[in-house]
C-alpha positions in Angstrom: 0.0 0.0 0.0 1.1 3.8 -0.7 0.1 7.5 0.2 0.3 10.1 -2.6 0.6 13.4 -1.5 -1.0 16.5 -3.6 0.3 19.9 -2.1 -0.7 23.4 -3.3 1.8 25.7 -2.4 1.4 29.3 -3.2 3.9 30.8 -0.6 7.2 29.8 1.6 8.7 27.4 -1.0 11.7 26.9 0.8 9.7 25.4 4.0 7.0 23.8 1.3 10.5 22.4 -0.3 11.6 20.8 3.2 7.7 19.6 3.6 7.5 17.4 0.1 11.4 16.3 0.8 9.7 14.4 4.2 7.1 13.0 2.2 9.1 11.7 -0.4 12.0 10.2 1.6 9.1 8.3 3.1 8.3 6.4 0.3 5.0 8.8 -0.4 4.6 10.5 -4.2 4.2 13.6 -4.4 2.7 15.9 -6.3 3.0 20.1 -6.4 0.7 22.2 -7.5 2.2 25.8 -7.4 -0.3 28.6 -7.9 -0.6 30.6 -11.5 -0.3 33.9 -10.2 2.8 33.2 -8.5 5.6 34.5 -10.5 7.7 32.1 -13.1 11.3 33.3 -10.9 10.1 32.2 -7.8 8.7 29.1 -9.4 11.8 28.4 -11.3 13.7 28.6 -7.9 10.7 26.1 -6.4 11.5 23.3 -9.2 15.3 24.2 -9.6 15.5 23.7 -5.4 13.8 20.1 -6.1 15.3 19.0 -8.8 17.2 16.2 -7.5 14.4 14.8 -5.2 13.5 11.6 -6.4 9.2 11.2 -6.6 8.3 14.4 -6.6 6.8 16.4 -9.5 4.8 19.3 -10.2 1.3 19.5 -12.2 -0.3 21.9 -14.4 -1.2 25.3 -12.6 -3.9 27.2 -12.1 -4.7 30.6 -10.8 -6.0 30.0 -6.9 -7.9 33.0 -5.4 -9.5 32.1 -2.5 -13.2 30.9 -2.8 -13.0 30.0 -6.4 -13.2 27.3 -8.4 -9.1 27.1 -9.3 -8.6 25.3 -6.1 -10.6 22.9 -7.0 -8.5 23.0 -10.9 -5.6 22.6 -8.9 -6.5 19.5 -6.8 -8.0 17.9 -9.8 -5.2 18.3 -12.4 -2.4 17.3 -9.6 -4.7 14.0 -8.2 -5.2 13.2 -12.2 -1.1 13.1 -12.9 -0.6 11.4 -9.4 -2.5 8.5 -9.7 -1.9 8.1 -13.9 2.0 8.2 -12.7 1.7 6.1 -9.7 -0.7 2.7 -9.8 0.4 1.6 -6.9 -1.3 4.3 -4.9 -4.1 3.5 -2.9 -4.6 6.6 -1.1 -4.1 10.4 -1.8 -3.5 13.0 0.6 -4.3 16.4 0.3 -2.3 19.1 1.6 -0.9 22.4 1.5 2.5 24.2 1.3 2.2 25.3 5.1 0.8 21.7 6.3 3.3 20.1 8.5 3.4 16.1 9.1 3.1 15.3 13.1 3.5 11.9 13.0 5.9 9.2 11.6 5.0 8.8 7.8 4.9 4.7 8.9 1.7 5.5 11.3 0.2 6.8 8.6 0.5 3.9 6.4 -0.3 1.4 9.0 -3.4 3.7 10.0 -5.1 3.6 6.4 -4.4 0.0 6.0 -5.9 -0.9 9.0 -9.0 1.7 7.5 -8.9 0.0 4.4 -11.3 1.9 2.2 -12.0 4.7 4.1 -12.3 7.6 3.1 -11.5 10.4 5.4 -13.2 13.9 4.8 -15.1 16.3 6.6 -18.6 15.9 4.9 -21.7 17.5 6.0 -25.0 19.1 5.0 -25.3 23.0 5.8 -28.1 22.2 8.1 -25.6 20.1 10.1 -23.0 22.8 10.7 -23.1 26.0 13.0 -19.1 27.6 11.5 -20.8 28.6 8.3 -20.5 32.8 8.4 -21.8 36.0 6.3 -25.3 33.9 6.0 -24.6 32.4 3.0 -25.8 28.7 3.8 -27.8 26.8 1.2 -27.6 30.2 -1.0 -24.2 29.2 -1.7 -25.1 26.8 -4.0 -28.1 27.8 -5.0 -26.9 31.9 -6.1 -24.2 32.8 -8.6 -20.7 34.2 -7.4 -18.9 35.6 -10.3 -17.3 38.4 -8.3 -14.2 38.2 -6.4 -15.3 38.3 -2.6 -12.4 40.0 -1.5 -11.2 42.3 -4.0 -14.3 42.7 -5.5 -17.0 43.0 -1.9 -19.0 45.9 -3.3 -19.9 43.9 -6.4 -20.1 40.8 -4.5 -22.8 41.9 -2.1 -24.9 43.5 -4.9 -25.0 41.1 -7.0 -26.0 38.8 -3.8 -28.7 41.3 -3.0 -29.8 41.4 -6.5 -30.5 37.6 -6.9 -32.6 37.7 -3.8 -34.9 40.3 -4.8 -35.3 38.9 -8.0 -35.8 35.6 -6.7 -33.2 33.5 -8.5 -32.5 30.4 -8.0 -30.0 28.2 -9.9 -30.7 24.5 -10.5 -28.7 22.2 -8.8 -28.0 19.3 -10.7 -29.8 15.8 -10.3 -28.8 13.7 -8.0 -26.4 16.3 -6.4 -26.9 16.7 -2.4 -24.6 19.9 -1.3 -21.9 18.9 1.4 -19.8 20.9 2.8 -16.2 20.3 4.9 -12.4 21.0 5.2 -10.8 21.5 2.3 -8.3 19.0 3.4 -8.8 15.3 3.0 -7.2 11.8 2.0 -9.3 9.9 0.1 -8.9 5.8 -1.5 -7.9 5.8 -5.3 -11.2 3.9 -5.9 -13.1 7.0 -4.6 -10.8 9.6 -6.4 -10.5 7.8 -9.4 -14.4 7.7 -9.5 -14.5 11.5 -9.0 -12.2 12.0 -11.7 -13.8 9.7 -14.3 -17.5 10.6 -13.4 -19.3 11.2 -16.8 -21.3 14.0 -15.7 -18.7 15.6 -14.6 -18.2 18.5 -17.6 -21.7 19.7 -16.2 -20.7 19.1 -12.2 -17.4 21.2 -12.9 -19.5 23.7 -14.7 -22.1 24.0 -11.6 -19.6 24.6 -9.0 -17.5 27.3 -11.4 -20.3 29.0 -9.6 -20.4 28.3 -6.2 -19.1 30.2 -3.6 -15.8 28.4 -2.1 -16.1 25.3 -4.0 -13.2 23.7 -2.7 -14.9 23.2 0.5 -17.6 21.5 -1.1 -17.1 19.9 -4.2 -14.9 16.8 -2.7 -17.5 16.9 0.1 -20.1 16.9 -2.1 -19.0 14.1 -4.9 -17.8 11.7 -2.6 -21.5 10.8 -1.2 -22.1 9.7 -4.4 -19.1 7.0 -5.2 -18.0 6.3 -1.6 -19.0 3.3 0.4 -17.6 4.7 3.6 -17.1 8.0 4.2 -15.4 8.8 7.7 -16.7 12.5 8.0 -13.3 14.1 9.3 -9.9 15.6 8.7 -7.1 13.7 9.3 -5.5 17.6 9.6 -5.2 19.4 12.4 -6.9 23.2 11.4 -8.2 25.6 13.4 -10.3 28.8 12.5 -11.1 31.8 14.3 -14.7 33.7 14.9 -14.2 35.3 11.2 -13.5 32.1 9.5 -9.7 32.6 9.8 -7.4 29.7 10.3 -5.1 30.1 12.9 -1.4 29.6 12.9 1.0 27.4 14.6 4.1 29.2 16.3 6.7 27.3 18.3 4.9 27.8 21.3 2.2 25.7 20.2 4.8 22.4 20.3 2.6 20.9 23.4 -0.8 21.7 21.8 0.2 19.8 18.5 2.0 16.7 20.7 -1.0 16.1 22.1 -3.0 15.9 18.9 -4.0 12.8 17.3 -3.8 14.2 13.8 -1.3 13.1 11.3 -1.0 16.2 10.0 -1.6 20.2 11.2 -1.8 23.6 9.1 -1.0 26.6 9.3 2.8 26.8 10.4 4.5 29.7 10.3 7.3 29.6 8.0 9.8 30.9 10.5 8.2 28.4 13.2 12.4 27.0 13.9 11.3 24.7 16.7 8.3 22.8 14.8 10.4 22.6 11.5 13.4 21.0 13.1 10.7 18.6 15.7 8.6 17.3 12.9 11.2 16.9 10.4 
């Protein structure tokens, strides 16, 4: 059995560098997916600095603004070329750049063989969860959101005024039940590989261009249809604040993330010495 690891890095590629080396060396794949908008010097640097690490590649990029649908590109294009390069993979892990392991990459192993297909990933209907915030619930997937939410608000709210007064409602497609969950999961190859190959999925991609924040849905949402057991939680340590805001893990927070049974926690700071050098 083998992990494959998908990481979308977007920032710190010298710690997100040291983070895919770990993987690697532990017999995992791995996969990068480096966002579009980052420019081609620092990505140059990213490859040139892996270069000589054996299993790990980079996929095609997309442009990932936050609560858009090129997160969900990303993860898509990077599972696709990890599981076409790798058949002996049985599960993928998703991660990002600032994700840290916590735990031996052997206790991971042993863990999903003894869950032998599992599938790990928050997963839950928006009537079953209270950290949904700005009131858009159901209306997520039910409204349009072709503005940018934060560098396009004005336009944003409008046009989410708009489609209540006028009573829109977009048509969700059949046999689609909205789900909703961390963006960070690890998932079987049957269960991936059934996402990927889905034949309705030109018209499922095209539905959630559209929703807000996709990338905490769409995974959430597609693997109720093609999972037989579905283990509705994170293997990854993440915490949030009031706003929605995921907090960060400085050195001091060495005890809190010991004590965690998580394989794996985000979001480490970059200059974070003690939890590199521990975990690593």
């Amino acid at each position: 059995m083998s992990v494959g690891v998908i990481m979308l890095c977007h920032t710190a590629f010298d710690r997100a560098a040291e983070v895919a080396r770990f993987w690697a060396e532990g017999g995992s794949p791995v996969v990068i997916h480096v966002d579009k908008r980052v420019d081609a010097a620092a990505f140059d640097q990213f490859r040139a600095n892996l270069a000589g690490a054996g299993g790990i590649g980079f996929s095609e990029r997309h442009a990932c603004e936050w609560g858009t649908f090129g997160l969900v590109a990303a993860t898509l294009a990077a599972a696709r070329q990890l599981l076409d390069s790798n058949p002996e993979v049985s599960h993928v892990y998703l991660a990002s750049g600032s994700c840290m392991p916590l735990r031996p990459h052997a206790e991971l192993v042993a863990y999903l063989a003894d869950q032998s297909g599992t599938d790990f990933i928050e997963s839950v209907t928006t009537k079953d969860v209270q950290w949904i915030v700005d009131g858009l619930e159901i209306e997520r997937f039910t409204l349009r959101f072709p503005f940018s939410f934060r560098k396009q608000r004005a336009l944003f709210d409008g046009y989410v005024r708009l489609q209540r007064r006028l009573g829109f409602r977009r048509r969700i497609p059949a046999g689609i039940v909205p789900h909703l969950g961390s963006q960070w999961w690890c998932l079987t190859r049957q269960t991936l590989s059934a996402i990927l190959e889905n034949p309705e999925r030109d018209e499922i991609d095209r539905y959630f261009r559209r929703v807000w924040i996709p990338d905490e849905s769409y995974f959430q949402t597609m693997v109720r249809q093609v999972s037989a057991h579905v283990e509705s939680r994170s293997l990854t340590l993440s915490k949030f604040d009031f706003q929605g805001k995921p907090h960060i893990f400085y050195d001091d927070h060495l005890q809190l993330l010991r004590r965690s049974d998580c394989f794996v926690a985000r979001k480490i700071w970059p200059e974070a010495k003690l939890l590199y050098d521990t975990y690593l």
